[in-house]
C-alpha positions in Angstrom: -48.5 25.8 37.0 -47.4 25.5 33.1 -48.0 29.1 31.3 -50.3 29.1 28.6 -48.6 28.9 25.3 -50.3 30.8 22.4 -48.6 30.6 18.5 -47.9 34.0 17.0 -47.2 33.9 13.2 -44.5 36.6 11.8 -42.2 37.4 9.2 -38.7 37.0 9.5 -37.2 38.6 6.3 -39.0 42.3 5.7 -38.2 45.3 4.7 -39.2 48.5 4.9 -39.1 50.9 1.5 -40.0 54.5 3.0 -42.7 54.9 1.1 -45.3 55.9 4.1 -44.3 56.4 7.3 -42.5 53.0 9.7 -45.5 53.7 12.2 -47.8 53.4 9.1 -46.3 50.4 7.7 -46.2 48.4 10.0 -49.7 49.5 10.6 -50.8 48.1 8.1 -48.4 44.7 8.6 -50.4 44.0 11.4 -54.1 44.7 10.4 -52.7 41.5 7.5 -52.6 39.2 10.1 -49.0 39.4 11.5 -47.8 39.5 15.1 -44.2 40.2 14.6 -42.2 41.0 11.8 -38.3 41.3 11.5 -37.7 44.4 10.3 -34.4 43.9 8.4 -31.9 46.3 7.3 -29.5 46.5 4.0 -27.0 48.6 2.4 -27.4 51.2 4.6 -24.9 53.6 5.8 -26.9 55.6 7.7 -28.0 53.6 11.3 -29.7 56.7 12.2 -32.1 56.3 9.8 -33.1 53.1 11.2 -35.8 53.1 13.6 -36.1 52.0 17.4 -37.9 49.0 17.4 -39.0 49.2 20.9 -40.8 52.7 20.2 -42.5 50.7 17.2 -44.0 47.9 18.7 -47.0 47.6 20.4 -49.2 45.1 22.8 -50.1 43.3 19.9 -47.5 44.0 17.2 -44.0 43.4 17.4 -40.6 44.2 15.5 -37.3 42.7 15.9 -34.4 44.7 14.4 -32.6 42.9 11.9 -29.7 43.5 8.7 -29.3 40.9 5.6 -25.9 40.9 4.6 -24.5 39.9 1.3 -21.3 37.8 1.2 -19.3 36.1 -2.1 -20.3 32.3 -2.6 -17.5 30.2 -4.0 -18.7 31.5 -7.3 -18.2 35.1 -6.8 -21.9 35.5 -6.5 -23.8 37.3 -3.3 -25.0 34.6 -0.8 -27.6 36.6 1.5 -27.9 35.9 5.4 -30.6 37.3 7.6 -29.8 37.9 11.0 -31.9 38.5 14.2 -31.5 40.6 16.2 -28.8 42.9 14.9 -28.4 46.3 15.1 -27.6 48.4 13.3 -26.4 46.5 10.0 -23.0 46.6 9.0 -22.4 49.1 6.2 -21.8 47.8 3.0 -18.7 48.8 2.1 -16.9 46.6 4.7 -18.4 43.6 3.9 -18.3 43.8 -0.3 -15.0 41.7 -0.1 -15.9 39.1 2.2 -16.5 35.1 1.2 -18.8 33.6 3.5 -16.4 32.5 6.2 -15.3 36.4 6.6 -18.5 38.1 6.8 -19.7 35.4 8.9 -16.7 35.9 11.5 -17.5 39.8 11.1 -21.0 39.3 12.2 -20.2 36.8 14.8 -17.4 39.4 16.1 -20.4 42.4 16.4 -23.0 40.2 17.5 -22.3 36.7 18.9 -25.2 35.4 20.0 -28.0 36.3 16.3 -29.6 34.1 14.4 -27.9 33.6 11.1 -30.6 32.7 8.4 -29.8 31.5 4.8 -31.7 33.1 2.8 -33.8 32.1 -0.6 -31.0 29.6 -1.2 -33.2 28.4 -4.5 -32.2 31.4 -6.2 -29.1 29.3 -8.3 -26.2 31.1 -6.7 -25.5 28.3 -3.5 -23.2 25.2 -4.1 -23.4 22.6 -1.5 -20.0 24.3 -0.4 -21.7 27.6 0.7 -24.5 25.2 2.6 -21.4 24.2 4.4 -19.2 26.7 5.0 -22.3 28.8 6.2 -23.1 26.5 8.7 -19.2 26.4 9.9 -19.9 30.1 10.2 -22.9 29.4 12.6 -25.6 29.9 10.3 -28.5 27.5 11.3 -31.7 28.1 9.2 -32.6 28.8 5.9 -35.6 29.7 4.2 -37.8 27.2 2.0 -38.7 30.3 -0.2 -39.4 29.8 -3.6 -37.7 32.0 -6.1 -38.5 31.3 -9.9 -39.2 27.5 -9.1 -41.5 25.6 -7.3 -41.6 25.5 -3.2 -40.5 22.1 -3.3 -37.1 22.7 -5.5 -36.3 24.4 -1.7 -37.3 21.9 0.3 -35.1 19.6 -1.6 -32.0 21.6 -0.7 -33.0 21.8 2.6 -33.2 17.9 2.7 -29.9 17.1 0.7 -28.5 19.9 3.4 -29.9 17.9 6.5 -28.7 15.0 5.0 -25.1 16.2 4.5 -25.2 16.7 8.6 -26.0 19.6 8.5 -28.9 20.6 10.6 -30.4 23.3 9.6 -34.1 25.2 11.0 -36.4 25.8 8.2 -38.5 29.2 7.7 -40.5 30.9 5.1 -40.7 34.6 4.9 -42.3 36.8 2.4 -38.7 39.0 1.5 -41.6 41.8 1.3 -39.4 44.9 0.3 -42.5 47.3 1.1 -46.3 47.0 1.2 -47.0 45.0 -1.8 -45.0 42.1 -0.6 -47.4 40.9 2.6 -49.3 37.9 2.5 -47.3 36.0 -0.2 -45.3 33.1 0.4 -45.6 31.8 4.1 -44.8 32.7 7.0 -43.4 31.2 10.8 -45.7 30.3 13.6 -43.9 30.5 16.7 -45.1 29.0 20.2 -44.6 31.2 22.5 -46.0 32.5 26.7 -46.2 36.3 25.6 -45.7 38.2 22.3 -41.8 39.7 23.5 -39.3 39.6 21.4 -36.7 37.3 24.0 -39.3 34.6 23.8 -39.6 34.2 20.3 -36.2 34.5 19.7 -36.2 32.1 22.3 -38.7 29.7 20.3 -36.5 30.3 17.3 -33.4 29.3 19.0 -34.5 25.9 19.3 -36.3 25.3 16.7 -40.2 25.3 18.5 -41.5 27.1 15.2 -43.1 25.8 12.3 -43.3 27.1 8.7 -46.7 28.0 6.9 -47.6 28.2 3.4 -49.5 31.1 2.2 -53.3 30.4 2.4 -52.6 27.1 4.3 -55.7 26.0 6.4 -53.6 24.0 8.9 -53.6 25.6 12.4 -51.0 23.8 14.6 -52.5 23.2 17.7 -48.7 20.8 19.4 -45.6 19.6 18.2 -43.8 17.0 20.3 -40.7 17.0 18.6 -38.1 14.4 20.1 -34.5 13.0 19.5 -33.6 10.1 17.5 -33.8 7.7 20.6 -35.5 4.4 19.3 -39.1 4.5 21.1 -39.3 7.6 21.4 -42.7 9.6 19.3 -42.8 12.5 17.1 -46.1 13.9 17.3 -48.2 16.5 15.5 -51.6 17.9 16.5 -53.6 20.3 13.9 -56.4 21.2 12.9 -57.4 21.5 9.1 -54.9 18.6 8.5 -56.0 16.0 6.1 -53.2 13.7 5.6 -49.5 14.2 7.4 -46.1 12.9 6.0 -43.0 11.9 8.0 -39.8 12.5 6.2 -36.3 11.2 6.8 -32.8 11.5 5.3 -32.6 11.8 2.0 -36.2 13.3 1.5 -37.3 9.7 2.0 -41.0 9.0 3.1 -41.0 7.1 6.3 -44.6 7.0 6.8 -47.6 8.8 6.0 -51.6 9.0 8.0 -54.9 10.4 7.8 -55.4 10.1 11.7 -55.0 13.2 14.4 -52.6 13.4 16.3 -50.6 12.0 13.5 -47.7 9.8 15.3 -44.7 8.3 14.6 -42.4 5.9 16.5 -38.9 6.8 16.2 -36.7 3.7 15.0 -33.4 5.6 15.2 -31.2 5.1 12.1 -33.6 7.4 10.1 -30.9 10.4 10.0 -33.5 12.9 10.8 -37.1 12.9 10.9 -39.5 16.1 10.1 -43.3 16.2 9.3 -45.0 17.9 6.5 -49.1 19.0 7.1 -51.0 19.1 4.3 -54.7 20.7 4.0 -57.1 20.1 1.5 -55.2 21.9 -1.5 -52.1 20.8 -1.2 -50.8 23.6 0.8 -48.0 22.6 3.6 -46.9 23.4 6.9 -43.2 22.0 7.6 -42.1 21.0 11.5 -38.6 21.4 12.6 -36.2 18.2 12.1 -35.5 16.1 15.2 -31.8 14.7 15.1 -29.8 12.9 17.3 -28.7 13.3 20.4 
């Protein structure tokens, strides 16, 4: 008998800024609506500062340990990764040195198995190169946060990105460093038998989560999301949907519908194919790209 499979929404980039107690904080996380956050970790040369995360969650509130890391892009600037789990962070005076390609073999040398996120890569300081040599270092999502520009000047690098090969998992997180942060920006919604942290990780891993915009009124109820074998069907199932868009490589728009489940027939030669939700303002929730076999 299949389990039943419940969708837990979470953050994935938040911080904590000591200004009430962890067990307060994240409190107060929950009552806004969250299931899990990622609790992630900077600068900080102190690990025993950082809190267990098992003697922090609860039934119905969970926190994955995490560290963002700063590396030099191929500009000299600091390209940020999230990554999940890890603990504790790696100090910051052994990684202020590193390009990309270093810091990413450090991390990969501590903990070989995390998720490696990109994050807010709209904030001007990533060439195409960094996409690149960040994915060579096994980093496989980025966020669609908006910085100083609109939500969609991300979602453009994430397409130009996929379209380069390089196939990266979307998320949106709300980079809350402390209280006032919650409930802006989006969040993920993660599929999922039981709120634990190895199954959504699990989820994560490949790719079973979508991406919510703040104050979106979609509520993903399935996402069939195939390979590029001609035939085969992506297909979306929501409620609070009022019109769905297929898109392929180069951002292109390979179909569009009003109907529920909103279908669409594989032809094969699209390069990848994702699906955007869209409620009655506008708002957006982004499925995972299927690729190729």
């Amino acid at each position: 008998m299949a389990k039943e499979i419940f969708w837990f929404n979470g953050d994935l980039q938040h911080h904590e800024d000591y200004s009430v107690p962890i067990t307060q904080h994240c409190e107060t996380v929950r009552k806004a609506g969250y299931d899990f956050i990622c609790l992630q970790y900077k600068d900080m040369q102190d690990p025993s500062r950082i809190p267990d995360a098992r003697t922090i969650s609860s039934s119905d509130f969970l926190i994955i340990s995490g560290s963002e890391q700063a590396f030099q892009s191929c500009r000299g600037l600091w390209a940020h990764f999230g990554l999940i789990p890890f603990t504790p962070p790696m100090p910051d005076t052994i990684t202020d040195n590193f390009n990309i390609r270093q810091g990413l073999e450090e991390v990969r040398r501590r903990s070989s198995d995390c998720l490696i996120i990109v994050h807010h890569p709209a904030d001007q300081r990533w060439l195409q190169e960094d996409f690149k040599r960040a994915y060579e270092g096994g980093a496989r999502y980025m966020e669609l946060n908006p910085e100083k520009t609109p939500l969609q000047s991300a979602v453009d690098l994430w397409d130009q990105c996929l379209s380069a090969g390089l196939r990266f998992y979307a998320n949106l997180s709300t980079d809350a460093h402390g209280l006032g942060g919650i409930r802006r920006k989006g969040y993920v919604s993660v599929p999922a038998s039981a709120l634990k942290a190895d199954k959504i990780i699990h989820a994560l891993r490949h790719g079973a989560h979508v991406c919510v915009e703040e104050q979106c009124a979609v509520r993903i109820g399935k996402v069939e999301r195939p390979t590029l074998v001609p035939g085969d069907v992506y297909s979306v199932e929501a409620e609070g949907t009022v019109w769905t868009r297929f898109i392929g490589s180069g951002g292109q728009l390979l179909d569009a519908t009003r109907e529920m489940p909103a279908r669409y027939e594989i032809r094969g030669d699209e390069g990848y194919v994702r699906a955007e939700l869209l409620d009655a303002n506008g708002r957006r929730v982004f499925t995972q790209p299927a690729f190729k076999p």
